[in-house]
N, C-alpha and C positions, 0 to 999 in steps of 0.2 A: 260556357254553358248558357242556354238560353232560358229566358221568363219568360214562358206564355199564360196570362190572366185570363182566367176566363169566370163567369157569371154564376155566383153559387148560389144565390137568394133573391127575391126581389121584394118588396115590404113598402106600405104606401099609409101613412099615420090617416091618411084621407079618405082611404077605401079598404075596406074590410077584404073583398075578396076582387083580386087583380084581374084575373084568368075568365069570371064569368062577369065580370060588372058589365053591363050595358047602360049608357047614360040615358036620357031621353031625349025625344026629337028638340033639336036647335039648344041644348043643354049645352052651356058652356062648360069647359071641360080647361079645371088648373089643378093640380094633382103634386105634390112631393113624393117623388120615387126614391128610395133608399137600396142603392145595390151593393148586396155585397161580394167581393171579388175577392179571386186569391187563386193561386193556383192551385193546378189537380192534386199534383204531388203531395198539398198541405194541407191542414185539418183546418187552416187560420182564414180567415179574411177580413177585409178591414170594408169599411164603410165608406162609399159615395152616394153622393144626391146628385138632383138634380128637378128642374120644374119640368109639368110634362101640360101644354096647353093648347089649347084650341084657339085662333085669332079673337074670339069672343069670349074665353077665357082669360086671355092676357090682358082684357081690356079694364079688368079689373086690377089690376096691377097700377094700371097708365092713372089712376084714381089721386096717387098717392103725391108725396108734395116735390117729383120730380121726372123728368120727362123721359128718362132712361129707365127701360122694362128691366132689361138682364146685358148684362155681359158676358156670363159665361153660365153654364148649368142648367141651359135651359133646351128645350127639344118642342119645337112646334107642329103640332098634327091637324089634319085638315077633319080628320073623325077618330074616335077613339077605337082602335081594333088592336085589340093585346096580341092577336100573334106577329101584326106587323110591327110592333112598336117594340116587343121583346129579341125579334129579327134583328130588325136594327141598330139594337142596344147589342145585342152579342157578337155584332160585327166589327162595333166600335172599341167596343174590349178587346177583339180580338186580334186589332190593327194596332193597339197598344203594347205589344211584346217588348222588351229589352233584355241588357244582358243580365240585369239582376231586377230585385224590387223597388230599389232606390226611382230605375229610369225609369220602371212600369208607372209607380207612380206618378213622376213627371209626366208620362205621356198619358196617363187616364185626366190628368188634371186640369189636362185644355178642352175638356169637355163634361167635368164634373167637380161637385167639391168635395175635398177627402178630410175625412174625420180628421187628417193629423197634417191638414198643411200647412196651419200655422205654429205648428210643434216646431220647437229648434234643432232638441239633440236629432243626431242622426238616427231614422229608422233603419235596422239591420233585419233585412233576413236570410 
């Protein structure tokens, strides 16, 4: 039996409304995206992030007291336009299917952080 994930919520502590924000001209643009994913079949899903920036957004980042931006969780845009950016994003969930949620997990996690990757017991669903 197969796990296909797909994209139930999208939520950004940075931006009130996702869908119509427009930044303004040469606005750098660095953003926390919080999706939550689960499959159709389930009521549940669990939480991934990720940074969502602009080269002139990130440069805020490079500020800080080391030379390394991101290694993982991060999604670089050249302008911010939510139906390409949510495209995207549903694509890469969607490329993450496995045989259960265990491997969905692991395969959403090389491109996000999960609420429960540093959790030990096993997650079962």
């Amino acid at each position: 039996m197969s796990c296909q994930p797909i994209i139930k919520s999208y939520h950004s502590p940075d931006i009130d409304d996702l869908k119509n924000w427009v930044p303004g001209d040469d606005e750098p643009v660095l953003l926390l995206l919080q999706l939550e994913i689960g499959t159709a079949d389930e009521d549940g899903a669990d939480i991934f992030e990720l940074l969502v920036g602009s080269p002139q957004g990130l440069q805020t980042l490079a500020k800080s007291d080391t030379n390394i931006v991101s290694d993982r969780g991060l999604l670089v845009i050249k302008s911010f336009i939510w139906p390409d950016i949510a495209a995207h994003l549903s694509s890469i969930v969607a490329s993450c299917g496995g045989d259960n949620w265990i491997t969905v997990s692991q395969n959403l996690q090389r491109y996000f952080h999960w609420e429960y990757e540093d959790y030990m017991e096993e997650v079962v669903r």
